[in-house]
N, C-alpha and C positions, 0 to 999 in steps of 0.2 A: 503494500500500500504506500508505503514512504517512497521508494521510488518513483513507481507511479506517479503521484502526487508532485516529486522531484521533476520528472520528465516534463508533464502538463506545465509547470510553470515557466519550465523554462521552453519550452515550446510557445506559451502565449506570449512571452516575452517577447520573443523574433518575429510570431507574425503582428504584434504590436507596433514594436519597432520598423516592420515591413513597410505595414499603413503607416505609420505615422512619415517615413521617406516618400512612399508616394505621394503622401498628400500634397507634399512639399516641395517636390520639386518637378517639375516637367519630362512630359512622359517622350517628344522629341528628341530633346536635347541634352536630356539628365542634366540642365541647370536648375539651378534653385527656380521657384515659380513664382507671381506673385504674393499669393498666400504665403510662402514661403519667409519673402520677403518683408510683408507683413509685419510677420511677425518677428522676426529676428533685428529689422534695422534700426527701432526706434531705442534696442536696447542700445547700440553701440553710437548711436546719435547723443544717447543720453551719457555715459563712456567718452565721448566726445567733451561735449560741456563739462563734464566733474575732472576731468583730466587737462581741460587746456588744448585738444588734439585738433586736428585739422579732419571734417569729416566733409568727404570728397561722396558727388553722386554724379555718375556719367549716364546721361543720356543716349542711344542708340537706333536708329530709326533707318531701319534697311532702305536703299533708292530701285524706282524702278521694280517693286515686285511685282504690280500688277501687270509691267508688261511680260517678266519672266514667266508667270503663270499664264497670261493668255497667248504667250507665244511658242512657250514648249511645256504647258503643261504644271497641272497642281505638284506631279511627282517631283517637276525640277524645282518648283517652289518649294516645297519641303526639303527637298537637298540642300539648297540656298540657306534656308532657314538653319539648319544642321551644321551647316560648314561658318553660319556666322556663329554659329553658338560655339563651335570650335575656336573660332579666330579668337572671342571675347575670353576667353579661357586664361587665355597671356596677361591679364590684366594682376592674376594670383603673385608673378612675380613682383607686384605691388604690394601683396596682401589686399586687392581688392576682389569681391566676392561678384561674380557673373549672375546674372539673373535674366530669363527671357519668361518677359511681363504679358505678352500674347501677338499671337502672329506675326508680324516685323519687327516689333518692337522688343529692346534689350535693356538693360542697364547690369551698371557694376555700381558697387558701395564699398568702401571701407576709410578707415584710420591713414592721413598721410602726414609727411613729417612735415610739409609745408603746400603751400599754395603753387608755390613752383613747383613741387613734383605735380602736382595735379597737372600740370601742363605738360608732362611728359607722358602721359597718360593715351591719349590720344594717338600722339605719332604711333607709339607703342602698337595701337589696336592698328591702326594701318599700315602699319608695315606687317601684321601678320598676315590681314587678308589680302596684300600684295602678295607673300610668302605662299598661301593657299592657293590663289589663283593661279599660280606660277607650277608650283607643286605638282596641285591635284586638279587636273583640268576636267573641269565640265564643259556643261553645253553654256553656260553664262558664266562671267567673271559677277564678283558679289562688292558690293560696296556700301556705307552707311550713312548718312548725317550722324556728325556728334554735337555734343553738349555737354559740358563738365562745371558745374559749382560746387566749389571748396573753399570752405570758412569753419573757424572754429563758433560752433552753434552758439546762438546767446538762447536765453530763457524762454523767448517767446517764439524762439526755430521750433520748424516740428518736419519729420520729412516732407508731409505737402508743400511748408514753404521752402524744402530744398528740392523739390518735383516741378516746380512752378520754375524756378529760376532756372533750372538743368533745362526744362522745356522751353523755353524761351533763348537758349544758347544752343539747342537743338535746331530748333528751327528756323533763327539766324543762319545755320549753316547749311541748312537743307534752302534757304531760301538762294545763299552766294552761288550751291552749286546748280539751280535751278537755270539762275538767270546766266552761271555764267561756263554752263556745259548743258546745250539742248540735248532735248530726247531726240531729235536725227541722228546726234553725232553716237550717241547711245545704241539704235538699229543701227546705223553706219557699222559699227564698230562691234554687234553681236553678228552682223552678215558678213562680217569678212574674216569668223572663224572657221 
C-alpha cells in the first residue's frame, strides 16, 4: 500500500507539473506563452524596482506574414512563425526570457545591466534571423519590426505601461520599414529565389 500510494504521488506530481508546462508555454514554439508570461513578468518587474535593475521588454512583430501565408501557404506561415521563435531564443545570452504572445507577435523580458545593453538587444535578434535565413533556407527569408523599452520601473510602472511604450517603438519601426522598403521590393525579392 505505501508504495503504491509512493508511486501515485509521484506520478501526479509529473503529470501536474506536465499541465502546469503546457499551460504555459506554446505549443508551436515551446516559448513561454502569454499566460505564461502573465504570470511570471510582473514578479521580476517588481525584482526590478526593489533592486534598482534595468527591466528591459522587447517588442517583436513578424513583417509580411500575411503575404507568406497567402503566397505559399499557412504551413510556410507556421515555419516562419517557428524559425522566428528560434531566432528570438538568442536573446537568453542576455538572460532575456522569449515569449511568443500569439501569431506574429513575440516578445523577450528580462533584468539588464543598463539601458545601453538594451540597445544591443536588437542587432542581436537580427543578426540571428540573418544567420537563419542564410543557414536554413526556406521558401521565405523571415524578418521582424522591433521595439525595446528599458528603464528601471518607478512605482507607478506596471508591465502594460512597459507594453504600451515597447509598442509604440515597435511600430515606429514597423512604420520606417514600411515607408522605407515596399512590398514590391518584398515579391521582387521572394521571386527571385
Amino acid at each position: 500500500g505505501t508504495l503504491m500510494s509512493l508511486y501515485l504521488q509521484t506520478n501526479i506530481k509529473k503529470s501536474a507539473s506536465t499541465i502546469e508546462r503546457m499551460a504555459n508555454h506554446d505549443i508551436m514554439t515551446g516559448l513561454l506563452n502569454r499566460r505564461g508570461y502573465m504570470q511570471l513578468a510582473p514578479a521580476m518587474l517588481q525584482q526590478a524596482r526593489e533592486e534598482g535593475k534595468v527591466f528591459a521588454l522587447l517588442g517583436a512583430d513578424m513583417n509580411h506574414m500575411k503575404d507568406i501565408n497567402d503566397r505559399f501557404g499557412h504551413l510556410a506561415g507556421d515555419e516562419a512563425i517557428c524559425r522566428m521563435g528560434r531566432a528570438l531564443q538568442v536573446v537568453a545570452k542576455k538572460g532575456m526570457i522569449p515569449v511568443h504572445i500569439s501569431g506574429d507577435e513575440f516578445l523577450a523580458y528580462g533584468l539588464l545591466d543598463s539601458r545601453e545593453e538594451a540597445g544591443s538587444v536588437i542587432p542581436l535578434v537580427n543578426e540571428e534571423l540573418k544567420r537563419i535565413n542564410r543557414e536554413e533556407p526556406s521558401l521565405c527569408d523571415i524578418s521582424a519590426s522591433f521595439g525595446i523599452f528599458a528603464e528601471v520601473p518607478e512605482e507607478a510602472d506596471s508591465i502594460d505601461s512597459f507594453m504600451t511604450r515597447t509598442d509604440r517603438e515597435m511600430y515606429a519601426d514597423k512604420n520606417r520599414l514600411k515607408y522605407g522598403r515596399r512590398k514590391e521590393d518584398f515579391e521582387k525579392e521572394q521571386n527571385g529565389r
